[in-house]
C-alpha positions in Angstrom: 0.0 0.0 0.0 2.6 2.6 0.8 4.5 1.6 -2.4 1.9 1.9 -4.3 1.1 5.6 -2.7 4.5 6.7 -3.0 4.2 6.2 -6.8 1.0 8.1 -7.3 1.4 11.1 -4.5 2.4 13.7 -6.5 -0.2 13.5 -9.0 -2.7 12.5 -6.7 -2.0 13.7 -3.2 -2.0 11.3 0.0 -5.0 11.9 1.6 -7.5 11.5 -2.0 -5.3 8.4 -2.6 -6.3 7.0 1.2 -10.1 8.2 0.6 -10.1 5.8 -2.2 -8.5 3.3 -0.6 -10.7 3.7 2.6 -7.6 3.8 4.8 -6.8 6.2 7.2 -4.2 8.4 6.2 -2.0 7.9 9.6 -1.9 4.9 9.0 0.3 5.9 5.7 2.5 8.0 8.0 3.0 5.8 10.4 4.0 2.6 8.0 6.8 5.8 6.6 7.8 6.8 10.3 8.6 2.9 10.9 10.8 2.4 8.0 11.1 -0.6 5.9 10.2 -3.7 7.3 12.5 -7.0 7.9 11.5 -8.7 5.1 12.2 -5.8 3.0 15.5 -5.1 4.8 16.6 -9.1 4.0 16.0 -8.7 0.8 17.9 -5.8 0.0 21.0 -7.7 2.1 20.1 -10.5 0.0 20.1 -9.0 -3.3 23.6 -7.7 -2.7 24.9 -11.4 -1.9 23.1 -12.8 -4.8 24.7 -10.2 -7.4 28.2 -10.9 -5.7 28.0 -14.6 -5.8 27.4 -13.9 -9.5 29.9 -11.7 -10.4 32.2 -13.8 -8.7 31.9 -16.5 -10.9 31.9 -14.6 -14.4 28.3 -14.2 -14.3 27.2 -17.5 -15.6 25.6 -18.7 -12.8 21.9 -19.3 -13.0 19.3 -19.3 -9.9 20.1 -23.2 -9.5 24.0 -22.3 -8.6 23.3 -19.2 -7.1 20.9 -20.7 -4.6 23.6 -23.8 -3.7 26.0 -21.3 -3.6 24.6 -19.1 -0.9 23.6 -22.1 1.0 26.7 -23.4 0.8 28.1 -20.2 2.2 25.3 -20.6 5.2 23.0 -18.2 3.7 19.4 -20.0 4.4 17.1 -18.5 1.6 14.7 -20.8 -0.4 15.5 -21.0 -4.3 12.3 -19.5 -5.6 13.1 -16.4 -3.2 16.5 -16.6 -5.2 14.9 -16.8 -8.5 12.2 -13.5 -8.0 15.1 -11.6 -6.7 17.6 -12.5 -9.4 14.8 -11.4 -11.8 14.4 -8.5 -10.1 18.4 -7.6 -10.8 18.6 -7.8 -13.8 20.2 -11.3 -13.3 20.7 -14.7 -15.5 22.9 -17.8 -16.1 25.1 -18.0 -19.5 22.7 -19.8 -22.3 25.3 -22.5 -24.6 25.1 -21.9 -28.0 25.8 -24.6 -30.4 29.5 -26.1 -30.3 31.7 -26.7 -33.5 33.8 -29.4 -34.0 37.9 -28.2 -34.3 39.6 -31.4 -35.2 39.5 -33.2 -38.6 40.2 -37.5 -38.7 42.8 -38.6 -41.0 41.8 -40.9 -43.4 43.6 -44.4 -43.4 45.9 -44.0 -40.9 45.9 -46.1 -37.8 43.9 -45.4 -34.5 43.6 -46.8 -31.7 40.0 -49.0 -30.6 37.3 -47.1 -28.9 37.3 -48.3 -25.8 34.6 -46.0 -24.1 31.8 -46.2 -26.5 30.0 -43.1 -25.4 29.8 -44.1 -21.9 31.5 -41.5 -20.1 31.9 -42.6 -16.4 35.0 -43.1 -14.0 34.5 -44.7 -10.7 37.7 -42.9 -9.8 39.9 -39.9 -10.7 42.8 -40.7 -13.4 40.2 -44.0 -14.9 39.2 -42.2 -17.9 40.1 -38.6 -19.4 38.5 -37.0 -22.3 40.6 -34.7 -24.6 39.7 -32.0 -27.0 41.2 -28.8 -28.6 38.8 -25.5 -29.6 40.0 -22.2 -31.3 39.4 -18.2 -30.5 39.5 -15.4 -32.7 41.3 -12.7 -31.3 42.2 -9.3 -32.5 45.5 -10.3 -33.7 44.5 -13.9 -34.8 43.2 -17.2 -33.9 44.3 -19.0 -30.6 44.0 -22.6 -30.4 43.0 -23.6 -27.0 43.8 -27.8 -25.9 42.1 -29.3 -22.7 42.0 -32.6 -20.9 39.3 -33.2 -18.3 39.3 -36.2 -16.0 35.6 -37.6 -16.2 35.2 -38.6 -12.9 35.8 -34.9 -11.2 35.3 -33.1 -14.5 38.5 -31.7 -13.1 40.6 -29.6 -15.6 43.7 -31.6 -15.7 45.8 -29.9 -18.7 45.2 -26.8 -20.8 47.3 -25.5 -23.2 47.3 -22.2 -25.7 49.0 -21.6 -29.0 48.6 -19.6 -32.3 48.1 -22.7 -34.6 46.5 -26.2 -34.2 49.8 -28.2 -34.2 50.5 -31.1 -33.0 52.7 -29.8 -30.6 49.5 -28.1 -28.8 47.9 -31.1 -27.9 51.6 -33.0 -26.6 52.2 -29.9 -24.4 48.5 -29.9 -22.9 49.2 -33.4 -22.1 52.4 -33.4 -20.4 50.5 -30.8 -18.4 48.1 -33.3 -17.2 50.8 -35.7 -16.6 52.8 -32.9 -14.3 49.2 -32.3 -12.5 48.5 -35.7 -11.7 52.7 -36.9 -11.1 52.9 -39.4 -8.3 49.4 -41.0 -9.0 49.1 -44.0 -10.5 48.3 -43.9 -14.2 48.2 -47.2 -15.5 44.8 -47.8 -15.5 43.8 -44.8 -16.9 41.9 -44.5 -20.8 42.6 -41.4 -22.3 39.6 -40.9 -24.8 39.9 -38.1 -28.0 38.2 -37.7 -31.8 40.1 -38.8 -34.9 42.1 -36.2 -35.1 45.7 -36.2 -36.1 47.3 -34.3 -33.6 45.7 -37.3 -31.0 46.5 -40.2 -33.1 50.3 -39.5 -33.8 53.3 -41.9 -32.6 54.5 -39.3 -30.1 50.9 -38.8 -28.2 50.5 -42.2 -28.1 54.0 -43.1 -27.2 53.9 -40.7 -24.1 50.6 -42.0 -23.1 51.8 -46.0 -23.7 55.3 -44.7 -21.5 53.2 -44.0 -18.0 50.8 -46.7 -18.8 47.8 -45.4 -19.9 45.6 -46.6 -22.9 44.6 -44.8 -25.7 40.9 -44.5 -27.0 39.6 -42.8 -30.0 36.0 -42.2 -31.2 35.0 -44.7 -33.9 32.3 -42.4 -35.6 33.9 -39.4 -36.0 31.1 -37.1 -34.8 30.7 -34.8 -31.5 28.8 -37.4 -29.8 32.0 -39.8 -29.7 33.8 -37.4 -27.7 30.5 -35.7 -25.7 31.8 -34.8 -22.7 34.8 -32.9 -24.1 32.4 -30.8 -26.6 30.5 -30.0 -23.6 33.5 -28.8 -21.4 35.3 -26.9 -24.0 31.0 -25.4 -25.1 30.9 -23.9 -21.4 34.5 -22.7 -21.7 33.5 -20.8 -24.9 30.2 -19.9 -23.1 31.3 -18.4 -19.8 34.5 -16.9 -20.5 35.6 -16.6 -24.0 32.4 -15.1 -25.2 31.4 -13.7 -22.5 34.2 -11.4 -21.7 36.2 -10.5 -24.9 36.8 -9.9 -27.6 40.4 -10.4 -27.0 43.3 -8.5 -28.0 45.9 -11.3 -28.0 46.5 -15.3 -26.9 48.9 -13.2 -24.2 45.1 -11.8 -22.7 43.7 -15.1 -23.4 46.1 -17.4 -22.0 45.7 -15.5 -18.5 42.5 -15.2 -18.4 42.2 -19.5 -19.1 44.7 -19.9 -16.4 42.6 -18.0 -13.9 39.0 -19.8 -15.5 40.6 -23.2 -14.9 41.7 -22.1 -11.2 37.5 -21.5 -11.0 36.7 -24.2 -12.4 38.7 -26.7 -10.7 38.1 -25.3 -7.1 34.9 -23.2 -6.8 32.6 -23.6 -10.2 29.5 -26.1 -8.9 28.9 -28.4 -11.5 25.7 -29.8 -12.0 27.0 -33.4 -12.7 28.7 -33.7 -9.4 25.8 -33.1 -7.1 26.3 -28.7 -7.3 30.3 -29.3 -5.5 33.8 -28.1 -7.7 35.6 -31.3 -9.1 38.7 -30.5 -6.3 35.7 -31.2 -3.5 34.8 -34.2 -5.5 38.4 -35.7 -5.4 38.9 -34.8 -1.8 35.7 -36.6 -1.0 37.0 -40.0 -3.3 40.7 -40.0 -1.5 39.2 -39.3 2.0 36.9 -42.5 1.1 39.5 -44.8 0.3 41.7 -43.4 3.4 38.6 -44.1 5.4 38.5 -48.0 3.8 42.7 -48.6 4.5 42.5 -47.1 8.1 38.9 -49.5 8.8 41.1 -52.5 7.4 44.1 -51.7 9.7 41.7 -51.4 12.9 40.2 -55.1 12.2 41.1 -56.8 15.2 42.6 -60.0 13.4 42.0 -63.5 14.8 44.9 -64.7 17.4 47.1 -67.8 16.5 47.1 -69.9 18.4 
């Protein structure tokens, strides 16, 4: 009511406005002289949180994330509350557009089986990664972007930048991943890519046959083959590289990646993993199996006799 009669005052005046509205006119005053209610006052407290949990993740967050975030953060607010007040700002999650494919097969040369057959699932971290290049046009050329991503976390394990699609791109992104994940074991891990020739070469699969690790390649040669990589590198393009350029170099670029993966790995929820980063996810696994050696240990084992 006193919104509604602070909007119309001036052209009215308050006390024809209360007439119609068969309500005394102190009681207007004294719903001003009070101030704004608690409700009113949460809000406004909680409209400030919501806009800084989403500029502080590049503004991609919709009201799913937001809401987990604030509870996360100990913030008790219901999601539709969420959802009326990011509306209310101005407020939405990045929208994907469609994702094109960067990598072209070789025809008749030898590839490796495809061992995952579109089933993209680890029941660990270093069982299966997933590895795709995309490219960037920036205002002094294109910038080819590589990336590896362990399925099981969705964990960014190697990323690596360069101003043409050689093979030498996707080699450095994956000694990356190798330095990441150094003193784990490797040998049961499947490294899954497309057809294309910088993945298929002696060298890449050489280095991934030296720490024990299988190599997988898509046997249909569309994005499907490779989903989950099409789907990282489609947010990537989404939340950061559209979103925030254009870019005036791969120098720009290459910094801003380093500081997306840093987000990504350790504070972006992803939906996949029950709304947690892929670092919380990994935590969780290791403290697990910690958990399983230490009960094993504490057994009390039968006495000889």
């Amino acid at each position: 009511m006193s919104a509604f009669i602070d909007q119309h005052r001036a052209r009215f005046g308050v006390e024809p406005i209360c007439r119609e509205l068969q309500v005394a006119p102190s009681t207007y005053y004294a719903a001003k002289a009070r101030g704004p209610s608690r409700r009113a006052q949460r809000e406004v407290w909680l409209q400030r949180a919501i806009a800084a949990v989403h500029a502080d993740n590049y503004g991609v967050y919709g009201a799913d994330k937001v809401w987990a975030a604030l509870n996360r953060q100990g913030v008790a607010v219901a999601r539709c509350t969420v959802e009326r007040l990011m509306q209310r700002l101005g407020l939405r999650g990045a929208v994907r557009g469609r994702v094109l494919r960067t990598t072209r097969g070789v025809q008749g040369q030898p590839r490796p089986a495809d061992l995952v057959q579109r089933v993209f699932q680890a029941p660990a971290p270093n069982r299966l990664w997933v590895a795709d290049f995309t490219y960037v046009r920036t205002q002094s050329g294109w910038v080819y972007v590589a990336f590896i991503i362990d399925v099981y976390s969705r964990r960014l394990v190697g990323w690596q930048a360069a101003t043409s699609p050689r093979r030498e791109l996707a080699q450095e992104a994956l000694e990356t991943a190798l330095w990441q994940r150094r003193g784990e074991r490797l040998d049961r891990l499947v490294h899954h890519s497309d057809r294309g020739s910088q993945y298929v070469a002696v060298r890449y699969s050489e280095r991934l046959a030296a720490v024990g690790a299988l190599a997988s390649v898509g046997s249909k040669g569309d994005s499907y083959d490779n989903a989950l990589a099409e789907s990282t590198i489609g947010l990537y393009k989404t939340e950061l590289v559209h979103r925030h350029g254009p870019w005036p170099s791969i120098t720009e670029l290459e910094l801003a990646t380093l500081t997306y993966v840093d987000w990504w790995n350790h504070r972006r929820l992803h939906g996949a993993l029950g709304l947690v980063p892929p670092s919380e996810r990994e935590a969780a696994h290791h403290a697990t199996q910690l958990d399983t050696i230490d009960t094993m240990f504490k057994t009390e084992r039968p006495r000889l006799h």
